[in-house]
C-alpha positions in Angstrom: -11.7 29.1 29.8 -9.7 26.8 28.0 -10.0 25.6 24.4 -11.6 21.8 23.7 -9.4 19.9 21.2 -11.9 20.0 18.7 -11.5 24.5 18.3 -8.0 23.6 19.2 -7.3 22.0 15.9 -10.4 24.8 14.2 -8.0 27.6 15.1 -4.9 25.2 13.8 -6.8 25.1 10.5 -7.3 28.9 10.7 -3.5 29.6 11.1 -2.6 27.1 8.5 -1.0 28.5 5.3 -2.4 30.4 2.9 -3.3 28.9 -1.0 -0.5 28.4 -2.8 2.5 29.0 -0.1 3.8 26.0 1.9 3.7 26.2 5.9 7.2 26.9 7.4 5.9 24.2 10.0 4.7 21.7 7.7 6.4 18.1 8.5 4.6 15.6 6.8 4.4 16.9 3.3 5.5 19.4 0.3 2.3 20.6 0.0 0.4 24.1 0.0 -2.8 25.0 1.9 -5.0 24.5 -1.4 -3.4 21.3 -2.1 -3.7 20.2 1.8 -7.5 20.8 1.5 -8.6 18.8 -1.3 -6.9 15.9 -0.4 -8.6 15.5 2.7 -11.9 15.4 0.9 -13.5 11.7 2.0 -14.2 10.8 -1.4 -12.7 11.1 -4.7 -13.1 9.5 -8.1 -10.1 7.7 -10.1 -10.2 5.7 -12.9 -6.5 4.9 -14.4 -6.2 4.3 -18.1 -2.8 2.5 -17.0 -5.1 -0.6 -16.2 -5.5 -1.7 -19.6 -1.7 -0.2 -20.8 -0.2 -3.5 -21.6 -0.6 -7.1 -21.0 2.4 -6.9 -17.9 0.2 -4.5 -15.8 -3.0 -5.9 -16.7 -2.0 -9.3 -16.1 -2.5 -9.0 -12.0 -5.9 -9.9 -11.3 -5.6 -6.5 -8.6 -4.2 -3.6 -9.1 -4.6 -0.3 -8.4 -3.9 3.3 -9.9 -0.8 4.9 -10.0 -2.2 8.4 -9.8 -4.1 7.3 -6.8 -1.5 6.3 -4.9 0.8 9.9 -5.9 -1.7 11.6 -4.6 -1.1 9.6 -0.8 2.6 9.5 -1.3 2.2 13.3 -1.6 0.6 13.6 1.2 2.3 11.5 3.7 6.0 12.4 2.2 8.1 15.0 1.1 10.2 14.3 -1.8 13.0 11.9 -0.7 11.0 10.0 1.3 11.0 6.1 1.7 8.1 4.5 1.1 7.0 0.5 1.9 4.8 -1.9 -0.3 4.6 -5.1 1.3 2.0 -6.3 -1.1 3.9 -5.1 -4.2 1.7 -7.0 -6.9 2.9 -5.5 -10.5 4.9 -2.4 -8.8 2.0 0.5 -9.0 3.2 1.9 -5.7 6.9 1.7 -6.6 5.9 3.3 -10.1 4.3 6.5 -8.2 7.3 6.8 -6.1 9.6 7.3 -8.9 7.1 9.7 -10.8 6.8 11.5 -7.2 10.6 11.8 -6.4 10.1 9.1 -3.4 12.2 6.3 -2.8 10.3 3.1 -3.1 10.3 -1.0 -1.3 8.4 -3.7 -2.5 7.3 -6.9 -1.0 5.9 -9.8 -3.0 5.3 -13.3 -2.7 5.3 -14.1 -6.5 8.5 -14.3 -8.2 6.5 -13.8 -11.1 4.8 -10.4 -10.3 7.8 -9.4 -8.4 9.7 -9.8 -12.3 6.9 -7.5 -13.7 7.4 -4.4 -11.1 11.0 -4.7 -12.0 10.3 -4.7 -15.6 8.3 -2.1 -15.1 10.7 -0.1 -13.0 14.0 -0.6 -15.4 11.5 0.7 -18.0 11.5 4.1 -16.5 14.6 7.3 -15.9 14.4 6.5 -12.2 16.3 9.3 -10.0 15.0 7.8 -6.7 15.7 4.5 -5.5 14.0 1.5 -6.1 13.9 -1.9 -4.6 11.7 -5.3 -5.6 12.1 -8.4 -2.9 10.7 -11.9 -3.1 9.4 -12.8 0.3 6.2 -13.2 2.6 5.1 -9.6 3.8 5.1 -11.8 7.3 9.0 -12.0 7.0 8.5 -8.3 6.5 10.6 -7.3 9.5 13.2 -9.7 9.3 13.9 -8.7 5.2 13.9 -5.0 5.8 15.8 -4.9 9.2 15.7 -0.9 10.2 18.8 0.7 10.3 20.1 2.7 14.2 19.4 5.5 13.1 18.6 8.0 9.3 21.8 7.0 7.5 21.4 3.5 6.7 20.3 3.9 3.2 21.1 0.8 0.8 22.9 2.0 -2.5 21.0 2.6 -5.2 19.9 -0.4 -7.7 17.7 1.3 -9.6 19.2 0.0 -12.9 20.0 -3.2 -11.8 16.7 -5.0 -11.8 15.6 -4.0 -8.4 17.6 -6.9 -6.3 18.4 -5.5 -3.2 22.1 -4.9 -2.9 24.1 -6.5 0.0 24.7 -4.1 3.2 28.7 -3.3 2.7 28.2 -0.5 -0.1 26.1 1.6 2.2 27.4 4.9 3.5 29.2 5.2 6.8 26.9 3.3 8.9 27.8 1.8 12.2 25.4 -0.6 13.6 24.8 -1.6 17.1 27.4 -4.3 18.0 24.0 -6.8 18.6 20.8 -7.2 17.2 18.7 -7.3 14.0 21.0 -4.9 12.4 24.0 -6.6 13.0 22.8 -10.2 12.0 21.5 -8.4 9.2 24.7 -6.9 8.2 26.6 -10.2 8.7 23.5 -11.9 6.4 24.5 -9.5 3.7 21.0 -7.8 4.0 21.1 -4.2 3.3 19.5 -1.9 6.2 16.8 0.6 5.3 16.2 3.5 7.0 12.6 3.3 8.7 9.8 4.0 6.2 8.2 7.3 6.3 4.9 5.9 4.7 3.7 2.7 4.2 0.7 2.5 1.4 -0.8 -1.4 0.3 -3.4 -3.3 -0.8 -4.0 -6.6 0.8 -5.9 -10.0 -0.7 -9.4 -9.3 -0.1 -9.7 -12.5 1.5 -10.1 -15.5 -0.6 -12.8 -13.5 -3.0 -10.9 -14.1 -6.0 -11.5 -18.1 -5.5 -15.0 -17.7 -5.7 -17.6 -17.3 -8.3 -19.4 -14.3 -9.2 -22.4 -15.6 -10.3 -24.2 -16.2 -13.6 -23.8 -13.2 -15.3 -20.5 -12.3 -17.3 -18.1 -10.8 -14.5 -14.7 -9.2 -15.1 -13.6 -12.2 -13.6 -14.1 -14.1 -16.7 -13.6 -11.8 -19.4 -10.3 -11.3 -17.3 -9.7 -15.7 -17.9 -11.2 -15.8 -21.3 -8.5 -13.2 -21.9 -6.2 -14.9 -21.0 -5.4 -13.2 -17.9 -4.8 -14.3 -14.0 -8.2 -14.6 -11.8 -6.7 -15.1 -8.9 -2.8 -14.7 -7.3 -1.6 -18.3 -7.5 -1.7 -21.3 -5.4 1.1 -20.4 -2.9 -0.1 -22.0 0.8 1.7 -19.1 2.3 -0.6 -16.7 -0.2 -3.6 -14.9 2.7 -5.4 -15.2 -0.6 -5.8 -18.9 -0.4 -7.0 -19.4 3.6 -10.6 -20.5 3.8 -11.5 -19.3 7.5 -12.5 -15.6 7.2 -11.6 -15.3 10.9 -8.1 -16.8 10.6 -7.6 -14.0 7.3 -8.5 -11.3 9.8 -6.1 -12.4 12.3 -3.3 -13.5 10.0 -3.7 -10.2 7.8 -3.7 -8.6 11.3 -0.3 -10.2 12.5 1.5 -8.8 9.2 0.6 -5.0 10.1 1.7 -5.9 13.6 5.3 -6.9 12.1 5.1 -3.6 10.2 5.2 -1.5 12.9 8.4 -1.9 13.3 9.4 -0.5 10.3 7.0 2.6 10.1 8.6 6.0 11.4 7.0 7.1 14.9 3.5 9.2 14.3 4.0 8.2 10.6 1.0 6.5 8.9 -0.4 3.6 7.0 -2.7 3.1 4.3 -4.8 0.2 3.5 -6.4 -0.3 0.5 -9.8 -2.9 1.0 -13.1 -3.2 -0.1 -16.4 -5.1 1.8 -17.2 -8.0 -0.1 -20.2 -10.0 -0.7 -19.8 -13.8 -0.4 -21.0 -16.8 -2.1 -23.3 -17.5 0.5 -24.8 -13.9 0.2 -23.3 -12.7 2.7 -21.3 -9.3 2.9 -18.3 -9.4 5.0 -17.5 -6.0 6.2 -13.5 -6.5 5.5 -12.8 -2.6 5.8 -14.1 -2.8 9.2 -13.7 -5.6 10.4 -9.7 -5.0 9.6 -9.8 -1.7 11.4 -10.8 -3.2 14.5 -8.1 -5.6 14.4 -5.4 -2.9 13.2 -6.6 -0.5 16.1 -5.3 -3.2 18.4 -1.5 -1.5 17.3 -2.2 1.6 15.3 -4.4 4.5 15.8 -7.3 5.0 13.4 -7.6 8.2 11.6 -10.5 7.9 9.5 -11.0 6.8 5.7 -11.2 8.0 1.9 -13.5 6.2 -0.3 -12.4 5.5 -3.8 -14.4 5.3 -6.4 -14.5 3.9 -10.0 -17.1 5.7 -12.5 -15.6 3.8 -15.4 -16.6 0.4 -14.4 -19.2 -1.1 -16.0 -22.5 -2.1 -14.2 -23.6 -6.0 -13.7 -27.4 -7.0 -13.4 -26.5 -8.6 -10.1 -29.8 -10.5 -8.1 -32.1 -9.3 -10.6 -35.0 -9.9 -10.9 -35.5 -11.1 -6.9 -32.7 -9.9 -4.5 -30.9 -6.1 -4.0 -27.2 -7.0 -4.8 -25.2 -3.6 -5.0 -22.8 -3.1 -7.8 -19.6 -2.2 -5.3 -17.4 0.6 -7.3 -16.0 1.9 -4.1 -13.0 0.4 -1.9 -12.0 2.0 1.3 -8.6 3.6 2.2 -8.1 3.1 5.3 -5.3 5.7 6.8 -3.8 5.0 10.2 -0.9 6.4 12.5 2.0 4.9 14.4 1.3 5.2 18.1 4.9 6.0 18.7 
């Protein structure tokens, strides 16, 4: 009688590779059977101390840790790998890539953020690449035009302030007479390689426009500090669209773009969190963006990261049940391809 998938992949797990020796078959990652295993646990706790380690890092309004996203570049690459950001923010993902062997892309909107990660990144002994563009992650496609083919790798910038370099330094690569590549080429945009991961964190809608209520939120310790509340005033910024419909859709549309650019059977990671509105409503982001995403990647489930370190809020008290949210959902999917 034939197997079902389900003791299919049971007897997969059963054949995997022993603790502490890496599978001869192993694809996706570096990793050994041990190290396999606890990653997939659906929760895990990580609270950075690099949030509060200078004014540059702290001064985005949402970051998150650089040893949480290692441990998904890990995962989803081997060392060497290319990796895409197309929310860059102050350069965490692009950090972990360097500390990880990976080499790294960011997108951001904000010349001014997009100046941090650099600073950031010229701060460090980088032996991977590196590269920092200003652009809308909707533009994603068009700015990071794949190369036909492995080889079109962009020479390294990593100690030039992470501007990408123009196309004619790259190695031996001959691109299809037409197409993207080719008006790319003659743009003087370099060609990347498709990405083997692609790890972000989107605006969580417009929630950072909004206030938290009476009580003293982070929100404005964060302003009272000194310190930006919300990304800027950009129109082109999903952080600054009213219609929580419309964010769904247009937040949608940018993945779609990415698709492009992702590896076949590669994956994605999407860093959200459900929020509560002013109106008292929650909005079930994480889910609501996974149906949307499904409509072009395959879901493959979720981690839930949590923060133990935050401090708790008296939220609704003393008449209505308003959690204190220390959790945001990574959200992994795979190219259909």
């Amino acid at each position: 009688m034939p197997k079902s998938s389900a003791e299919a992949e049971r007897t997969t797990a059963r054949q995997a590779a022993p603790e502490g020796r890496r599978h001869r078959r192993n694809t996706l990652n570096a990793l050994t059977g041990r190290e396999w295993i606890k990653f997939t646990k659906s929760w895990f706790i990580c609270d950075s101390r690099r949030y509060v380690q200078n004014r540059d890092t702290e001064l985005h309004p949402a970051r998150f840790p650089e040893e949480m996203v290692s441990d998904f570049i890990q995962f989803f690459t081997k060392p060497g790998g290319w990796v895409l950001d197309p929310f860059c923010r102050s350069g965490a993902t692009l950090v972990a890539c360097q500390e990880t062997g990976r080499h790294g892309v960011g997108l951001e909107l904000s010349p001014e953020y997009a100046q941090v990660a650099r600073r950031r990144l010229m701060s460090l002994d980088c032996d991977t690449q590196w590269h920092v563009l200003e652009g809308d992650a909707r533009d994603a496609a068009g700015l990071l035009t794949p190369s036909p083919g492995r080889a079109g790798v962009p020479p390294a910038n990593s100690g030039r302030a992470g501007v990408s370099p123009a196309a004619s330094g790259r190695a031996g690569v001959s691109p299809a007479p037409d197409g993207p590549a080719e008006e790319s080429r003659r743009a003087g945009r370099p060609l990347y390689p498709q990405f083997d991961f692609i790890i972000t964190s989107p605006p969580y809608f417009n929630i950072l426009r909004k206030s938290r209520g009476g009580v003293v939120s982070a929100a404005r310790k964060r302003a009272r500090a000194g310190l930006d509340t919300h990304y800027g005033d950009d129109r082109r910024d999903l952080g600054n669209i009213a219609c929580y419909e419309d964010f769904i859709e247009e937040l949608g549309a940018v993945f779609d773009g990415l698709a492009a650019l992702l590896r076949p059977k590669r994956y994605l990671v999407v860093v959200v969190q459900n929020l509560r509105d002013t109106d008292g409503e929650v909005r079930p982001l994480a889910w609501d963006l996974t149906r949307r995403l499904s409509q072009t990647f395959s879901f493959q489930g979720e981690r839930v990261w949590c923060q133990n370190s935050k401090p708790l809020g008296i939220w609704g008290y003393p008449t209505v049940f308003v959690p204190n949210v220390h959790h945001h959902y990574c959200l992994i999917f795979r190219h259909r391809g």
